[in-house]
C-alpha positions as CSV (number, residue, x, y, z in Angstrom):
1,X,-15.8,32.0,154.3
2,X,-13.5,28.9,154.8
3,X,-15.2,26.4,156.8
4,X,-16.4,22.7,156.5
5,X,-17.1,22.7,152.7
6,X,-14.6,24.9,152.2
7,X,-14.0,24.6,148.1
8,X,-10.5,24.9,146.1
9,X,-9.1,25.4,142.9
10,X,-6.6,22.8,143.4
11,X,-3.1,21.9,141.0
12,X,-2.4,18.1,140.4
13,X,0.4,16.4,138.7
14,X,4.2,16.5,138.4
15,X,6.5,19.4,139.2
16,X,7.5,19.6,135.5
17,X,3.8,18.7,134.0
18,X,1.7,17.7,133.1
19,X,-1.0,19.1,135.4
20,X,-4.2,19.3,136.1
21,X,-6.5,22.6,137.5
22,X,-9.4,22.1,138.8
23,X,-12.4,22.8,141.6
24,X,-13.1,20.2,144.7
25,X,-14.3,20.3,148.1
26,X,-11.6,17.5,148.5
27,X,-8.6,18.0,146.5
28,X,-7.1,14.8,148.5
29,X,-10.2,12.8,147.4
30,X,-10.0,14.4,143.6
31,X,-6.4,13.1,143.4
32,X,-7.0,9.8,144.5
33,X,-9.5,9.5,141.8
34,X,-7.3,11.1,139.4
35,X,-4.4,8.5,140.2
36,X,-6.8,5.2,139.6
37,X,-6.6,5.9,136.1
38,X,-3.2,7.3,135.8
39,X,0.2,5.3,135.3
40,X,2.4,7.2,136.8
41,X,2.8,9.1,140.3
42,X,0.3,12.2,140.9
43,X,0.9,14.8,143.6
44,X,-1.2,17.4,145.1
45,X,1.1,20.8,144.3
46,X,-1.1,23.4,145.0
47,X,-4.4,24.2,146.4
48,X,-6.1,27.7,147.1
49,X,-9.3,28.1,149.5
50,X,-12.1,30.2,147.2
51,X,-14.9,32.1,149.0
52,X,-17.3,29.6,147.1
53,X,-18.0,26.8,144.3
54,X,-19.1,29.5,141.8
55,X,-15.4,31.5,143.0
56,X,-14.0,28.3,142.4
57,X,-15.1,27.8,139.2
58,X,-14.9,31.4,137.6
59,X,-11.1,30.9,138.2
60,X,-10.5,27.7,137.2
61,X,-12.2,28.6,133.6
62,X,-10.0,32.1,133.2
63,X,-7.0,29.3,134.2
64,X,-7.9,27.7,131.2
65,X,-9.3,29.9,128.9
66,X,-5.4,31.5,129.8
67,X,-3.5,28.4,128.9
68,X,-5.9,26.9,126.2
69,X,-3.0,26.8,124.3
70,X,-1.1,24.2,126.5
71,X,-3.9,22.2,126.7
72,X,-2.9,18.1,126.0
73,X,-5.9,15.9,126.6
74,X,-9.1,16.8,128.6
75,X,-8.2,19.1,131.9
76,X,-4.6,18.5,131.5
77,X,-2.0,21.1,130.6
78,X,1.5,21.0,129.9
79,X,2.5,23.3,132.2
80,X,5.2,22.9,135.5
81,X,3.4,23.1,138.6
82,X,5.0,26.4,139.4
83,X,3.8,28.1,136.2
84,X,0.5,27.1,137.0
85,X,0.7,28.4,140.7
86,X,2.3,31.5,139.5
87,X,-0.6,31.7,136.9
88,X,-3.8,31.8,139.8
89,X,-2.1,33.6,141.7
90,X,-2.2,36.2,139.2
91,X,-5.5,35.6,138.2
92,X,-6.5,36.2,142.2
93,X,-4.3,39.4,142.4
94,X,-5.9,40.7,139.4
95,X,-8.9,40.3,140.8
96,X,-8.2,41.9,143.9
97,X,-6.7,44.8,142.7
98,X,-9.8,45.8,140.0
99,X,-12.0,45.2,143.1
């Protein structure tokens, strides 16, 4: 249910990549942290209400057990933002249509 501590699987980065998948409660908090330590310009591109942290989480790992292979340093993939969209949203699909 989405409600006050509503959690998303949330894109951050640059249109053309890098970027970033990941769970938060507060994806506008999440990339404000992000940015502090970054030296260049982040944007929030994407973020998708899940039905719960452990939702969340399931998805975001499948997002990168999918792309491990574009993986650059730590949780960052070089990936555009709209491959990365396009990719939960299959992963989401998939998972509605098997259910």
């Amino acid at each position: 249910m989405i409600g006050e501590h509503t959690t998303y699987v949330y894109v951050i980065g640059h249109r053309d990549g890098p970027v970033k998948v990941g769970v938060s409660a507060f994806p506008n908090g999440r990339l404000a942290q992000l940015q502090t330590g970054c030296p260049f310009p982040l944007r929030l591109l994407h973020q998708v209400a899940m039905r719960d942290r452990s939702h969340a989480l399931k998805h975001e790992a499948l997002f990168r057990d999918a792309w491990e292979h574009k993986r650059t340093v730590g949780e960052w993939f070089d990936l555009s933002c709209d491959a990365a969209i396009e990719s939960l949203g299959i992963l989401l699909q998939r998972e509605r249509d098997f259910a």
